[in-house]
C-alpha positions as a printed Julia matrix, in Angstrom:
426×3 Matrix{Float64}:
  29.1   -13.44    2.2
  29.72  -16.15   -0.27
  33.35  -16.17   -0.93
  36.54  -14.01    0.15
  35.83  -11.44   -2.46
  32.29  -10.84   -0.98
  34.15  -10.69    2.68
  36.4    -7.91    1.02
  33.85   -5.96    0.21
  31.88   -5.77    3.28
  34.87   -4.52    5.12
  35.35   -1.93    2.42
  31.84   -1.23    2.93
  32.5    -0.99    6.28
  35.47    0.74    7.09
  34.04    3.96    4.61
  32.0     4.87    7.68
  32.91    4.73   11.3
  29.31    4.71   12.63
  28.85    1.32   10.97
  29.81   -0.33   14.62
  27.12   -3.23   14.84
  27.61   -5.97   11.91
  24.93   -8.24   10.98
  25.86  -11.66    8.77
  24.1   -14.2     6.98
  25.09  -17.27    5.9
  27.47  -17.87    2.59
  25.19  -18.04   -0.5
  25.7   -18.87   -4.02
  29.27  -18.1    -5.75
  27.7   -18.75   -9.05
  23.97  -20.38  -10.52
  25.5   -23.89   -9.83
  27.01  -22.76   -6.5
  24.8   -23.99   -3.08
  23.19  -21.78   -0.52
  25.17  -22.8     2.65
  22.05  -22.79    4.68
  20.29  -25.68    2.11
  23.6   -27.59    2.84
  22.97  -27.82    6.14
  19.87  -28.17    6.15
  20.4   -31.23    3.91
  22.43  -32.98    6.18
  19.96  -32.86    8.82
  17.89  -34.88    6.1
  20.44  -37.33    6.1
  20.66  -37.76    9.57
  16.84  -38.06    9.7
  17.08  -41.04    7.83
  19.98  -42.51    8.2
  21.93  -41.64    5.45
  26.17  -41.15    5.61
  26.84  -37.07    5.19
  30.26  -36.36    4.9
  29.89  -35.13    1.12
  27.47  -32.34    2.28
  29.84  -31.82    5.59
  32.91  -31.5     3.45
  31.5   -29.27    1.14
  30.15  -26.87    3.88
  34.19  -27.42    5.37
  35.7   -26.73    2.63
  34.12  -23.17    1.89
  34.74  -22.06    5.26
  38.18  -23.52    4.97
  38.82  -21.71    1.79
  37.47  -17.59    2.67
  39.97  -18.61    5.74
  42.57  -19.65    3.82
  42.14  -16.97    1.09
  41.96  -13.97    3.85
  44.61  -15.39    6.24
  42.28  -15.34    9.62
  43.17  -16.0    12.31
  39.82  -18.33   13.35
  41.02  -21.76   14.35
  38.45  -22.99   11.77
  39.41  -26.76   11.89
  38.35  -27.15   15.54
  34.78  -25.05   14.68
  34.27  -27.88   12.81
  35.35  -30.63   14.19
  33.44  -29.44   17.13
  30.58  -29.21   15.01
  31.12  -32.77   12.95
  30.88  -34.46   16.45
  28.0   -32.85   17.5
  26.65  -34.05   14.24
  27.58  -37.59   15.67
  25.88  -37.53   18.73
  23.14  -35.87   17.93
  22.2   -32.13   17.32
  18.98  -30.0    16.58
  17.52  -28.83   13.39
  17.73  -25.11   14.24
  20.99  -25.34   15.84
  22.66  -27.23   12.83
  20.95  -24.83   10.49
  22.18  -21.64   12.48
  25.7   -22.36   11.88
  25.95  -21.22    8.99
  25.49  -17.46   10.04
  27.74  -18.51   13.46
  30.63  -19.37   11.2
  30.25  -16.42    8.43
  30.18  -13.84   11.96
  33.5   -15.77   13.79
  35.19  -15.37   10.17
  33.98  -11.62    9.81
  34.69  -10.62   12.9
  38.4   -11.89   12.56
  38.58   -9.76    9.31
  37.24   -6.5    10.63
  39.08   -6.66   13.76
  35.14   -6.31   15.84
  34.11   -8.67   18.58
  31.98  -11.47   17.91
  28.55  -11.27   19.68
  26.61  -14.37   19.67
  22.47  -14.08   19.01
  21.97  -16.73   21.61
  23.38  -14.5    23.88
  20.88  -11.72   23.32
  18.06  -12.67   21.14
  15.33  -13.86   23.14
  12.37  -16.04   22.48
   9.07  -16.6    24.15
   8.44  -20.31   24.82
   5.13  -19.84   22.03
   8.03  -19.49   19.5
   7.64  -15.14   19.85
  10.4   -12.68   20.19
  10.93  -11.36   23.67
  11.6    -7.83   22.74
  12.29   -6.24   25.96
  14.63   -8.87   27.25
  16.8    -8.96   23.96
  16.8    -5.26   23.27
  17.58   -4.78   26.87
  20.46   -7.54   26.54
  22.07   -6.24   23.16
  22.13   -2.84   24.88
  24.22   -4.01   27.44
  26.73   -6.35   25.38
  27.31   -4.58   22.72
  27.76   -0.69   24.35
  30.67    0.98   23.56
  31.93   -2.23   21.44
  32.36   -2.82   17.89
  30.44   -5.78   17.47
  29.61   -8.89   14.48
  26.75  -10.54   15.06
  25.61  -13.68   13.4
  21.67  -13.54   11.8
  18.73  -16.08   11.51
  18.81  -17.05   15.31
  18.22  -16.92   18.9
  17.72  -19.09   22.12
  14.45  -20.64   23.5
  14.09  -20.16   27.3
  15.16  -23.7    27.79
  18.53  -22.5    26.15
  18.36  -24.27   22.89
  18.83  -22.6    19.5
  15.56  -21.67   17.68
  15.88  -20.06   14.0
  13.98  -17.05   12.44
  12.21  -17.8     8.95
  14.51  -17.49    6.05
  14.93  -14.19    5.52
  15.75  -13.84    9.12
  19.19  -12.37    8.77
  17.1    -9.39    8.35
  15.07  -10.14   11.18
  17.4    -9.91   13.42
  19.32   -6.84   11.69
  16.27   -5.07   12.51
  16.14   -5.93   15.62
  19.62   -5.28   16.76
  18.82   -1.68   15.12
  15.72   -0.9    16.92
  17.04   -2.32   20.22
  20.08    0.18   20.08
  18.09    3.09   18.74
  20.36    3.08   15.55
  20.64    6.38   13.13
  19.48    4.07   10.3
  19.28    0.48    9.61
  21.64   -0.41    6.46
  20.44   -3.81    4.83
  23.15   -4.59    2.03
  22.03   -7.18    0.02
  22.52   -7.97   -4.14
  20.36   -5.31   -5.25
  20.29   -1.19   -5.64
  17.25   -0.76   -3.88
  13.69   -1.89   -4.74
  12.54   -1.7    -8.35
  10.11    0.4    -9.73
   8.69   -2.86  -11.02
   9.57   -6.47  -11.82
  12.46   -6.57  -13.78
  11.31   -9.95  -15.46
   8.6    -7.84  -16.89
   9.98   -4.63  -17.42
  13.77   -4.22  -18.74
  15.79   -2.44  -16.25
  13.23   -0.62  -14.15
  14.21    2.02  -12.0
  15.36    1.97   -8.5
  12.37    3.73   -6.08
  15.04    6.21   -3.8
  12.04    6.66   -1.45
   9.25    4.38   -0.19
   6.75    4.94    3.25
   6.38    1.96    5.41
   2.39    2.0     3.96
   3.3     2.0     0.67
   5.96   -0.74    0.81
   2.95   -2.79    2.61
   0.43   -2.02   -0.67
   3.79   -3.24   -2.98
   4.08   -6.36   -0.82
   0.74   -7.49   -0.48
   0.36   -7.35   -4.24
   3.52   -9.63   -5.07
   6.55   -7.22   -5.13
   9.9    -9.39   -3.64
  10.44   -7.08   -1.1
  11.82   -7.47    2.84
  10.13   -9.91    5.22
   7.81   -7.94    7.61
   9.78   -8.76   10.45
  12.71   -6.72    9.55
  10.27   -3.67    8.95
   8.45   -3.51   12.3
  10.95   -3.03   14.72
  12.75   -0.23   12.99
   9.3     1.24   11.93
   8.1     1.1    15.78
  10.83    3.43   16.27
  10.82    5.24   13.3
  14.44    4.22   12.41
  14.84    4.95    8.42
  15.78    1.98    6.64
  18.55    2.2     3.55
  18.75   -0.6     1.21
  21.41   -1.08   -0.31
  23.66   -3.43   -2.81
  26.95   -4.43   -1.53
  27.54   -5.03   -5.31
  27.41   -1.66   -5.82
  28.19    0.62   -2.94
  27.82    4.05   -4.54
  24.57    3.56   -5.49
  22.09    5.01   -2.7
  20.07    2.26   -2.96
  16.17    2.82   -1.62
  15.75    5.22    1.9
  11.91    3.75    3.84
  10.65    5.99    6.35
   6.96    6.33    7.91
   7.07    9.85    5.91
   9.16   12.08    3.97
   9.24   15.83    4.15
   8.2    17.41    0.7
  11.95   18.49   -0.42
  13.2    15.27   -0.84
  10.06   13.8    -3.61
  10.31   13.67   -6.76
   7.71   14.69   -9.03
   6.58   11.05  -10.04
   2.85   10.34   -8.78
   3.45    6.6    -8.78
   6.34    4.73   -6.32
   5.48    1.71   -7.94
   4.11   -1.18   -9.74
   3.09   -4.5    -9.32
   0.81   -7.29   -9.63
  -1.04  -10.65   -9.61
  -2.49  -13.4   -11.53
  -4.98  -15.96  -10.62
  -7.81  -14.48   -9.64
 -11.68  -15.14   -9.53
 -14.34  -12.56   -9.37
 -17.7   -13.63   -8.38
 -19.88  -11.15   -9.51
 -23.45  -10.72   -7.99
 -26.29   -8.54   -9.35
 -29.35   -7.61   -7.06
 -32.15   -4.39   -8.32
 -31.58   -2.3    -5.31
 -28.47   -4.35   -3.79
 -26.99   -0.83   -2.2
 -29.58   -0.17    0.23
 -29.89   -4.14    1.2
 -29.09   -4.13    4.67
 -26.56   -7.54    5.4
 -26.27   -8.24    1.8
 -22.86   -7.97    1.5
 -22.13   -8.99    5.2
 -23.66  -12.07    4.53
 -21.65  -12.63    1.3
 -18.3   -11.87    2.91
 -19.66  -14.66    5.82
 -20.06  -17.06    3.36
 -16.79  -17.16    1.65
 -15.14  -16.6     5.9
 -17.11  -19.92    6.13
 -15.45  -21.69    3.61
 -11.93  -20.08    4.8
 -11.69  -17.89    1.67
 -10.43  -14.36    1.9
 -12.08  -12.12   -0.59
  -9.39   -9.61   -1.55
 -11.65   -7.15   -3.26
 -15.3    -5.72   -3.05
 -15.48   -3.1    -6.25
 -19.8    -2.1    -5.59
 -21.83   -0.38   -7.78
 -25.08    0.81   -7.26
 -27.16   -3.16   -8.05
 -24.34   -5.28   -8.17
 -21.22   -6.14   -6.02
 -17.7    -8.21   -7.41
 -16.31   -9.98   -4.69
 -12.17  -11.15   -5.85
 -10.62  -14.27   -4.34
  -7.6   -16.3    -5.38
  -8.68  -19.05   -8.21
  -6.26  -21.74   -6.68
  -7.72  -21.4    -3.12
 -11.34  -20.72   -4.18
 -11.11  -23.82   -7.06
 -12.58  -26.51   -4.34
 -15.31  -24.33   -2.87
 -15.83  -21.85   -5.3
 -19.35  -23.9    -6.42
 -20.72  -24.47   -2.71
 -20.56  -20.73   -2.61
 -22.4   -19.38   -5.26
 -25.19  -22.44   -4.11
 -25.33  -20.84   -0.72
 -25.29  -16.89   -2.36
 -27.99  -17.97   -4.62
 -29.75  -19.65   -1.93
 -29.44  -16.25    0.69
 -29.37  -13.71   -0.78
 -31.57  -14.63   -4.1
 -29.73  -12.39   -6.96
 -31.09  -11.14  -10.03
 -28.18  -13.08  -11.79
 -24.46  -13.87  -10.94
 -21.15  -14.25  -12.53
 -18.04  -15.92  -12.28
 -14.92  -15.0   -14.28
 -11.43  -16.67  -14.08
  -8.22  -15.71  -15.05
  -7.9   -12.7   -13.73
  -4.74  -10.54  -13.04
  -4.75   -7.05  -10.5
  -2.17   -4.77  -10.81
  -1.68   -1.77   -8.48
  -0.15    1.34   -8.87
   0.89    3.0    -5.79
   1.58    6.24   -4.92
   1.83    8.37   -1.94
   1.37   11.67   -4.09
  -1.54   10.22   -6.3
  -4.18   11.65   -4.07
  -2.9    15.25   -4.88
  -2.33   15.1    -8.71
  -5.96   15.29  -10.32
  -6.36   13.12  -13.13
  -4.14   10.12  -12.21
  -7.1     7.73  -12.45
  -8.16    9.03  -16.17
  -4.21    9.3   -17.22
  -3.58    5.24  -16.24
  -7.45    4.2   -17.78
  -6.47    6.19  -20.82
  -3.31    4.24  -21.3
  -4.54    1.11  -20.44
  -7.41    1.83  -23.2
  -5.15    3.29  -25.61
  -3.09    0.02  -25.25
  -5.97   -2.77  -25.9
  -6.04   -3.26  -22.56
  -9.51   -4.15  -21.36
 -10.03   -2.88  -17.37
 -12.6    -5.84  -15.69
 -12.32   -4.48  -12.52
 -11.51   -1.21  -10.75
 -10.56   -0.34   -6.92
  -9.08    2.01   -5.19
  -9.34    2.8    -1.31
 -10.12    6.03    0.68
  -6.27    6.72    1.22
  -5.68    6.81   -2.35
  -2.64    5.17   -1.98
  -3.1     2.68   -4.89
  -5.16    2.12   -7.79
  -6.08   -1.23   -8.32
  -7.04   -2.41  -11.83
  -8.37   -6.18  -13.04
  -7.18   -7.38  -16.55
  -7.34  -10.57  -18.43
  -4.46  -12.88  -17.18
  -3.03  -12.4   -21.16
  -2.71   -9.02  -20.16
  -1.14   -8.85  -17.41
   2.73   -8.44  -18.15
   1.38   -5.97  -20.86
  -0.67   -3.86  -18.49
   2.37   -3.49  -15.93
   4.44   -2.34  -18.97
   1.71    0.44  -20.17
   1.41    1.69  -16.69
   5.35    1.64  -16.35
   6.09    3.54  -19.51
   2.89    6.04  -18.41
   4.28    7.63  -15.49
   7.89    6.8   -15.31
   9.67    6.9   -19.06
């Protein structure tokens, strides 16, 4: 959505199939690396405002790329009183979220124009809760009333309080609300185009041109996510996933390329024969390790370990037992302040034979719907890792055998999601 060109190819996109009837927009992004995100525009001139400061150089360049895709496309918009309209709210005084919004309000007035669709406000269907929640049944009922039997553009990232003022999703909530408008008219499939084919194999800063993962379960794009990989924001998984809506994404870059399908579960034809979906990873982590004769059949032990780091607000990420000792993994940069206090208070309770602490840390998980079926998996990754120089400080893998969850040195780290990589996919 950043300049005419982009608008040109969304229609394309578009007008290649006539069930696409319900449009979601986002804002205009970056034309180039020096370019500005629209929404950072606006949300710097509600910085000046804050404190005083003139901003008509922000304003103008906001106007002027609006001006321009209208200009450029020949629409129709009258988009000198949008902003005028806008520039004196500006003046006597206008909200955060609602200055923020318009940048998706303008980029779905201009698209509808160019498709020839209706424009449906958010506001007028996308209801919140007065705690700052969605109100699902209200907006799904509302959207299924405007927008039947229309061909409609609706602008992203927003929605009205029940005092009628604008309130905006998190960023990423152009997806958020794509979602939504999907699950609330019980869509075929949910089609989020964005400026990539799909979601990688692994992270292309680490691996050169990984491939594109065709399909994904909702579970395991949860595992990838939790572990680091840049995928969607949660909120524009739920409400397709609630109603099992299959959701395509896709690069408007590139619209031949299928992009990645996620679905709550795929019927046998359509896999592959790789055993791992995909890759990814973390660094910065501290395992406190705690060694105990006889620590397995310790009633509490480990509850009370797990209460001490809750006490200290600490999640522990990972509890890899063996038979006399447990490893309990927590993020270095949260645990550095209290890390001390608890191993005082472990010592202190629970009285160990000895304990451990080792920093710099990485985890990397492999994950895989089909691992639980191919025998050997485990050995196959340990073997490479091994074969590699790679030393393994920590091992987990849950009951699902979804993923498998290795520690290595921070050093390793890159290296390790490389070996893995090359394993099971080249």
């Amino acid at each position: 959505m950043a300049s005419a060109g982009q608008f040109i190819k969304v229609k394309n996109i578009i007008k290649a199939d006539p069930a696409r009837k319900v449009i979601v927009v986002s804002a205009a992004g970056k034309r180039n690396k020096e370019d500005h995100k629209l929404t950072d525009l606006l949300y710097l001139c509600h910085a000046h405002i804050k404190y005083g400061v003139e901003c008509d150089g922000v304003f103008g360049m906001i106007a002027d790329r609006y001006r321009e895709i209208c200009r450029e496309l020949n629409l129709g918009v009258d988009i000198e009183s949008e902003l005028g309209a806008l520039r004196a709210e500006l003046d006597s005084g206008i909200s955060k979220d609602k200055l923020v919004s318009r940048g998706e309000y303008f980029s779905a007035k201009l698209m509808a124009d160019f498709l020839g669709y209706d424009f449906l406000d958010a506001e007028s269907w996308l209801k919140f809760n007065f705690d700052g929640t969605i109100n699902k049944e209200e907006s799904y009922t509302e959207l299924e009333r405007l927008a039947s039997g229309r061909r409609v553009v609706i602008p992203g990232f927003y929605g009205v309080m029940p005092d009628g003022s604008i309130k905006v999703l998190s960023r990423g909530g152009s997806d958020v609300t794509g979602a939504l408008a999907a699950a609330a008219l019980n869509a075929d499939v949910y089609e989020n185009w964005t400026d990539v084919s799909g979601i990688l194999m692994a992270d292309p800063r680490i691996v050169d041109n990984p491939d594109t993962i065709e399909h994904i379960t909702y579970n395991e794009l949860r595992e990838l996510s939790y572990m680091g990989a840049q995928v969607l924001h949660e909120g524009a998984v739920f409400p397709v996933r609630e109603k099992n809506i299959p959701l395509n994404i896709r690069n408007t870059n590139a619209p031949e390329h299928p992009g990645t399908i996620i679905m709550e579960k795929f019927e046998d034809d359509v896999i592959n024969e790789r055993f791992i979906t995909g890759i990814a990873g973390r660094k910065n982590f501290t395992i406190v390790t705690v060694y105990k004769s006889g620590m397995s059949s310790e009633l509490g032990g480990l509850r009370t370990m797990l209460e001490i780091f809750e006490k200290h607000g600490l999640c522990v990420e990972y509890t890899p037992t063996g038979i006399d000792s447990v490893s309990l993994v927590v993020s270095s940069e949260k645990a550095s302040k209290c890390i001390f206090s608890i191993v005082g208070e472990i010592q202190k309770t629970i009285k160990p034979d000895s304990l451990e602490i080792t920093d710099n840390i990485s985890v990397v998980a492999a994950v895989g719907r089909k691992m639980a079926f191919k025998p050997g998996t485990s050995g196959r990754l340990f073997a490479a890792l091994g074969q590699n120089g790679i030393n393994i400080r920590m091992i987990s893998q849950g009951p699902d055998e979804l993923n498998i969850i290795v520690g290595v040195n921070n050093d390793d780290f890159e290296n390790a999601v490389r070996v893995i990589y090359h394993s099971f996919v080249k």
